[in-house]
Each structure stands twice: as structure tokens, then as C-alpha cells.
N, C-alpha and C positions, 0 to 999 in steps of 0.2 A: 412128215405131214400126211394124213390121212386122205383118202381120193374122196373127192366132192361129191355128193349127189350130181345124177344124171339124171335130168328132167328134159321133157321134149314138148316140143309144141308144132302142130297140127294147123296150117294157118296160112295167111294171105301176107302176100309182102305188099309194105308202104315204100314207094321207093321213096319218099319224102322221112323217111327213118321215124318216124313219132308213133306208129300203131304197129300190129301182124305182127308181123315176126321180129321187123328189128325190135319195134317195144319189149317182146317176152325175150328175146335173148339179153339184150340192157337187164329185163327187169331180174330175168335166172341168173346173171354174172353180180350184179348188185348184192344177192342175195348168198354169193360164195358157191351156187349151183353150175355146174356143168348142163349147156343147153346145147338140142340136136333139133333139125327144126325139119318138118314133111314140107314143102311148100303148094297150097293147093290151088292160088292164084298168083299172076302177079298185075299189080297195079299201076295204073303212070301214075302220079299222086305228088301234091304237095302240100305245104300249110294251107294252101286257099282252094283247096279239091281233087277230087278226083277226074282226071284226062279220059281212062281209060282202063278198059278191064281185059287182061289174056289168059286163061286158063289150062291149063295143061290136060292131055288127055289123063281118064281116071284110069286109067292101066296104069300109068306112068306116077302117077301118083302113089296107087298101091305097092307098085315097085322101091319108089322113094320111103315107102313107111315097111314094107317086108325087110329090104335090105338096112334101117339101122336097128327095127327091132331082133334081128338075129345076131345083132355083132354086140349091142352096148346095152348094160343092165338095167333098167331104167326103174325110178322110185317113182315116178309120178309125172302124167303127161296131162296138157290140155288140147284140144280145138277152138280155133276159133273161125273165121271164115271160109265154111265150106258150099262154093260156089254152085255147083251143080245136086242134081239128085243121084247120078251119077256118080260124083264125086264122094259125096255123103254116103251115098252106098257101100263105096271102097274102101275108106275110113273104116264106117262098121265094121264092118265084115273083117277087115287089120287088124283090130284092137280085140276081137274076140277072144277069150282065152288068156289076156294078157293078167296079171298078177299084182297091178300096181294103181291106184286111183287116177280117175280121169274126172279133170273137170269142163266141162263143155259151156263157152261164153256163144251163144247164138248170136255170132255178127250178122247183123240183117241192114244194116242203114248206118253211112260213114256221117262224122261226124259237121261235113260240110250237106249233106243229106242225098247224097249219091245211093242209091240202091247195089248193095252186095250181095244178094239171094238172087238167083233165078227163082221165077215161080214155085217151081218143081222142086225146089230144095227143101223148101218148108215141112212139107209132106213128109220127107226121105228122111233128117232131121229126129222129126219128133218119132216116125215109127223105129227108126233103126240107133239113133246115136241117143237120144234120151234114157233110155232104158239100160243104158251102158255106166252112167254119168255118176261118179260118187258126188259132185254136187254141178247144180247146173245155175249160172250168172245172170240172169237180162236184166236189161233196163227196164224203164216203166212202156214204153213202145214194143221192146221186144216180149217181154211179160202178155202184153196186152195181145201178141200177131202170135206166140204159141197158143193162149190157153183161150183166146177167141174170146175173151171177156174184158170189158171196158175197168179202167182203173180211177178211179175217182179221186177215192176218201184211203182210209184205213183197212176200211172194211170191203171192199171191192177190192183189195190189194190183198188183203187175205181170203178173199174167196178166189180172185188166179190163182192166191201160193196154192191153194188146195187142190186146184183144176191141174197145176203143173204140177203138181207131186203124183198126182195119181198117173201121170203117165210114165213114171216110171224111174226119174233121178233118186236118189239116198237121198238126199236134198238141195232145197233151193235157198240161194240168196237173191233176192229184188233190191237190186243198188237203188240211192234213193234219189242221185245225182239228176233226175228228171221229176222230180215231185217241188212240192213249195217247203219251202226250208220255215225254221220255226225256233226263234232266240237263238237265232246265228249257229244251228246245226243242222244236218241233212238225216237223215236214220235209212238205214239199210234193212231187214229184215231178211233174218235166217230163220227155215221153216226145216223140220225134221219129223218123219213120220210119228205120231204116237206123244209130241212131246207141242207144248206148245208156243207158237212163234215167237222169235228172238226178237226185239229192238234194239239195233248197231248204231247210237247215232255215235255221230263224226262232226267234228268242228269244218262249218264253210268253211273254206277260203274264197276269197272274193278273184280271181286271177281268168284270165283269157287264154292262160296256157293250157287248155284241158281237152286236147286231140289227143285220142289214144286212152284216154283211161278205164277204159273198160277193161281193155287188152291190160294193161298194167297192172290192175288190180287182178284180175283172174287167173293172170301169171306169176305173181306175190303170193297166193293162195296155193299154187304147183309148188312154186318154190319150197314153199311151208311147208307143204305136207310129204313132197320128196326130202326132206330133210327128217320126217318123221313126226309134224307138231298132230295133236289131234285136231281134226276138222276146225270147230269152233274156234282153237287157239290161232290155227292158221288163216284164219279168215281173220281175227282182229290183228294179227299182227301186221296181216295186208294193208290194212285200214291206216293204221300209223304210216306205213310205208307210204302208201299213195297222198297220205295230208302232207307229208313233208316233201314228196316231191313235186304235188302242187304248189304248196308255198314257196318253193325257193328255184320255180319255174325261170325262162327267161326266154326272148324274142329269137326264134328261130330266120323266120321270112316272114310276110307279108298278113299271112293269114292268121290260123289257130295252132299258135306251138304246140309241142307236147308237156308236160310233166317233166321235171329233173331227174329223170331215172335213174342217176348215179347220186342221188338223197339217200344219206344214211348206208353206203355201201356194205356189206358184208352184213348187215342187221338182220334181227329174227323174222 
């Protein structure tokens, strides 16, 4: 048997297991990929919100992402909630030099509407981790707090992509999971410089299980592309991956479950 892609992800732990890190390691093992994980927060957290935030200092952090990027080979890592500016800082500055695509999910607001950014991250963020990012994930809220422009329609959606491309990702996808849906699909948009913008749509699913999907879908797309797919293929194969784990969702606790992250195990 051949050794598995080794994907890492950069990120906040759920101690409620549905989003951060346990989401991307579910979704890297789903996908047949070996996952290593930086941890840049942790959270008390469960299906019906967030308790509380503790973060680690960003020395220690640095140290967490220096010590596995010298030991384990890696094809392809993401971030996703990187709490301080501080924090954001250390990431950068870690991944520098590194040889392998980064995709960066800007977690800024949990899914129960708890705030994951400190102020000062936002900043840190877009000068220093953007410009790293072989492709960069927001919502239509996060889309909207990078590139400082209201998202409407279509066309205000592709003038953010435009405002976020120029600061500096390979490209962006605007999941569509926050827009008005339209004959029972959602559409995601992939934008790549020079080329022009993709429509991804995706069959709703109508389900209350959908804590964590950001992180699951941006960690499907590591997955992908640490296994080698080209960008574009690994983004739709994400897509499939995230509809079937939505669909065959199921009640965790109280609140907002996760996605079935073990939908379609070992798939492309």
C-alpha cells in the first residue's frame, strides 16, 4: 500500500467535534489523506454555541507549525481560524518558503454567531496570509469584512471577487451557502485571475445539520489537491463531497449538528 498524502490544517478546535480541526481531520481521513493539525485556538463549544475562547501564545504556535513542518512531507495545507494578529503573524511567517498549496478559509463568525477574530486579525490576515493562499474560501459575510464591499446581487459578488483577488490569493471561491438559493440550487463562484468567473452550483439540501461546513468544504479542497487533483477539479469534487454529507447528516445535541463527514469515505 502506498503512504497517503499528508495534509495539515492550521486551525481552531470545536471541542463540540462538528468544525476546526476535528471537521478537517474527519474530512482529511474521509478523503484517504493523512492529517497533522497546528492548533491556533481552543474553544469550549458545542452544537448550540460557543462558551468560550483560549488561545495559545503565538510563539507556541509557531513552534507547533516549525516542529511538524520539518519532520512530515506535506502536499497541501489549509487555515482556518487564526485568532489573533499575532497569531496570523506566526502562521505567515511559518508557511513562507513552503512548496506546497495553501488554502486559507477566513473564519471570522461561528456558526451560532459567536465572533472568532479579534479585531486586529483582520488586518494581519489579509496583509500577510492572503498573499500566500493558492485559493482563498469566504462566505458571503466573510467575502463582504475582507474586501469592505457589500454583496447583494451577482454583480456586487463579482466585484468582492475582484477586490479579493487583487489582494493577492491565486484564487477565490465565494461559497454560495449564504445567498438566496434559485430552483433548489446554491452556486458557489470560482474567480482565477485573467480567466473569467466560474458558476459551481450545488443541489440544496434542505437539513439543520450545517455547523462546520465551511471548514469541511475547504478541507475537501486540501484534501483534493494534496492528493494532486488540479484546483478547479478539487473544488468540485469538494462540492459532491459536502452535498452528501449534508444529506445523510444526523442529530448530534441540541443545537446545529455537523455534516456526516464520514459520507462517501475514501472518495475523490
Amino acid at each position: 500500500m502506498s503512504a497517503p498524502a499528508c495534509v495539515l490544517t492550521i486551525a481552531g478546535s470545536d471541542s463540540g467535534g462538528g468544525a476546526g480541526i476535528q471537521a478537517d481531520l474527519k474530512t482529511f481521513m474521509a478523503h484517504g489523506c493523512y492529517g497533522a493539525s497546528v492548533i491556533t485556538a481552543l474553544t469550549a463549544q458545542n452544537t448550540q454555541g460557543v462558551a468560550g475562547i483560549h488561545a495559545p501564545d503565538a510563539d507556541f504556535v509557531a513552534l507547533q507549525l516549525r516542529t511538524v513542518l520539518e519532520d512530515i512531507p506535506f502536499r497541501a495545507a489549509k487555515t482556518g481560524m487564526l485568532f489573533s494578529a499575532e497569531i496570523a503573524l506566526a502562521v505567515a511567517e511559518g508557511l513562507e518558503g513552503r512548496d506546497f498549496p495553501l488554502v486559507v478559509d477566513p473564519v471570522c463568525v461561528s456558526q451560532s454567531g459567536h465572533r472568532l477574530l479579534r479585531e486586529d486579525a483582520v488586518e494581519a490576515i489579509v496583509r500577510h496570509v492572503l498573499p500566500q493562499a493558492e485559493l482563498l474560501t469566504p462566505n458571503r459575510p466573510e467575502a463582504e469584512l475582507l474586501s469592505g464591499l457589500p454583496i447583494e446581487d451577482e454583480r456586487t459578488l463579482l466585484a468582492a471577487m475582484e477586490k479579493l483577488l487583487s489582494m493577492g490569493p491565486r484564487a477565490v471561491l465565494i461559497k454560495g451557502g449564504h445567498m438566496e438559493q434559485s430552483g433548489g440550487q446554491l452556486t458557489d463562484w470560482l474567480g482565477l485571475p485573467g480567466r473569467e468567473p466560474l458558476a459551481l452550483p450545488v443541489r440544496h439540501v434542505d437539513t439543520p445539520h450545517t455547523h462546520g461546513t465551511g471548514c469541511t468544504l475547504s478541507a475537501a479542497i486540501t484534501a483534493g489537491l494534496g492528493k494532486g487533483l488540479p484546483l478547479e477539479e478539487a473544488v468540485r469534487a469538494a462540492q459532491k463531497y459536502l452535498n452528501r454529507a449534508l444529506a445523510t447528516g444526523f442529530p448530534v445535541g441540541k443545537g446545529a449538528s455537523p455534516p456526516n463527514h464520514m459520507a462517501g469515505c475514501f472518495g475523490g
